[in-house]
C-alpha positions as CSV (number, residue, x, y, z in Angstrom):
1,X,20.9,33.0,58.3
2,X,19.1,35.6,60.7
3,X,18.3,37.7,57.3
4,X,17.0,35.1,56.0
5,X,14.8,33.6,58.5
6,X,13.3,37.2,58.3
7,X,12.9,37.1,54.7
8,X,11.0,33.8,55.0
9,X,8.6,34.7,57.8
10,X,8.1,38.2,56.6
11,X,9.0,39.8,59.7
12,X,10.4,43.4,59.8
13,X,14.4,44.2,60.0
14,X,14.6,44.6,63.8
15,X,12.1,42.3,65.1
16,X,13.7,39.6,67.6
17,X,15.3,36.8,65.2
18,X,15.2,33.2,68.0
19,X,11.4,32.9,68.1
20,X,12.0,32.8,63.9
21,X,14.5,30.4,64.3
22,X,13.0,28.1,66.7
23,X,9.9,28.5,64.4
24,X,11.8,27.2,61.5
25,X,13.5,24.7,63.6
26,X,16.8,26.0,62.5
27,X,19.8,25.4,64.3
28,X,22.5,28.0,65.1
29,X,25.9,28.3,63.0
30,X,28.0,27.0,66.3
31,X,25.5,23.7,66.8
32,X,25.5,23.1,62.6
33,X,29.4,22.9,62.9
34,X,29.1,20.4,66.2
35,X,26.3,18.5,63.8
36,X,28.9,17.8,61.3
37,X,31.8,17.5,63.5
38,X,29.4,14.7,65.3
39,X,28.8,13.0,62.0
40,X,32.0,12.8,60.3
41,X,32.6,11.5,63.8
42,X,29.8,8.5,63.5
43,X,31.3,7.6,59.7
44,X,34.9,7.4,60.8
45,X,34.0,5.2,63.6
46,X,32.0,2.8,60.8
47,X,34.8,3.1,58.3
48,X,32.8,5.9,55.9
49,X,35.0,8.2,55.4
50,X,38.7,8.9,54.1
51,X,41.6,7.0,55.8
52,X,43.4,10.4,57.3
53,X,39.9,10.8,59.5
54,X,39.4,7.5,60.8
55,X,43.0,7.3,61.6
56,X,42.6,10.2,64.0
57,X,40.4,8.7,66.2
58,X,40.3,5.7,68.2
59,X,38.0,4.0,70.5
60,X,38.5,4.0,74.6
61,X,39.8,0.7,75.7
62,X,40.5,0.6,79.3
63,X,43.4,-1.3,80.8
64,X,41.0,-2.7,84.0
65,X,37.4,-3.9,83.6
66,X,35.6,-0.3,83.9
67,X,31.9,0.2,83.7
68,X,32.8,2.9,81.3
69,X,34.0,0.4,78.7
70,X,30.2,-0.3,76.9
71,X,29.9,3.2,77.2
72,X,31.1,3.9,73.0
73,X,33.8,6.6,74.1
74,X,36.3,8.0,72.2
75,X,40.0,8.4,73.6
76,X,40.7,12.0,74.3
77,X,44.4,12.7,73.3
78,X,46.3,15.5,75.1
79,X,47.0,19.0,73.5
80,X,49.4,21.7,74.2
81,X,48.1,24.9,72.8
82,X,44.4,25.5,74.1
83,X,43.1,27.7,71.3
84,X,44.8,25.7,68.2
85,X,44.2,22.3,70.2
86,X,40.6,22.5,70.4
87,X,40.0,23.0,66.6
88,X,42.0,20.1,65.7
89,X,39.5,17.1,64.2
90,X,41.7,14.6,66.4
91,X,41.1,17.0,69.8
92,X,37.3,18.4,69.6
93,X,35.9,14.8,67.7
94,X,36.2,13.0,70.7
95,X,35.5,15.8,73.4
96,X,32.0,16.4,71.5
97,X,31.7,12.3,70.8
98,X,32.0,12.0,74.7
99,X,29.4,14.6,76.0
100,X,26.5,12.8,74.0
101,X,24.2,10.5,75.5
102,X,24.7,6.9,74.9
103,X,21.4,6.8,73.3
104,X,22.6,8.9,70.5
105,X,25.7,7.0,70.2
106,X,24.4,3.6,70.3
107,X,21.9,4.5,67.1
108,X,21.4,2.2,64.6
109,X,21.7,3.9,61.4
110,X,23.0,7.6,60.2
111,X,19.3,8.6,59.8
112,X,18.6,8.0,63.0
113,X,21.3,9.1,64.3
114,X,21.1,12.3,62.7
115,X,17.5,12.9,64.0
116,X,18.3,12.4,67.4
117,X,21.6,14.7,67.5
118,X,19.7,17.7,66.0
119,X,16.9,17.2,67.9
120,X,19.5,17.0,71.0
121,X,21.2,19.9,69.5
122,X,18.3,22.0,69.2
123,X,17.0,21.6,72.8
124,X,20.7,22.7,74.2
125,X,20.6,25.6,71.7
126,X,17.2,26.8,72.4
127,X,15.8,25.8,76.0
């Protein structure tokens, strides 16, 4: 990705590759893999994708009246191994789902919702 950002711009081998990137509005490999994490998250929770994802995930509901239940959280299951636990679709989906803002959350269509989570994305990753 970093060649080829040079490539584009016509930039020399060693010249500093984020002001490309930021230029081309490009996100890094780690935030592209939270982007599609985040959006097979969105279609499970509407019933878009395959069964064996949307049965790993289920919405919070709280036992008590809890401001946090509007809040369009996910229910964070518990995990043994730290490394191997975290990769799991079940595990990170609802970690990531959690840390947005509700306004992402609470969009109301996959276009939009994808706008705003790169955009959010992008602004983590770069400033």
């Amino acid at each position: 990705m970093n060649a080829a950002a040079k490539v584009i711009t016509y930039k020399r081998k060693f010249d500093h590759v984020t002001p490309l990137l930021i230029e081309l509005h490009w996100l890094p490999v780690s935030q592209r893999i939270v982007f599609k994490i985040l959006l097979y998250t969105l279609k499970a929770l509407h019933g878009a994708t395959p069964t064996y994802l949307t049965e790993l995930i289920s919405p919070y509901v709280p036992r008590r009246a809890l401001r946090s239940a509007d809040q369009l959280l996910l229910e964070q299951p518990t995990h043994k191994l730290k490394l191997i636990g975290l990769r799991a679709f079940s595990v990170c989906a609802p970690y990531l789902w959690n840390s947005l803002p509700f306004e992402i959350k609470s969009s109301a269509s996959v276009s939009i919702f994808k706008a705003k989570l790169k955009t959010y994305l992008f602004r983590q990753a770069y400033f």
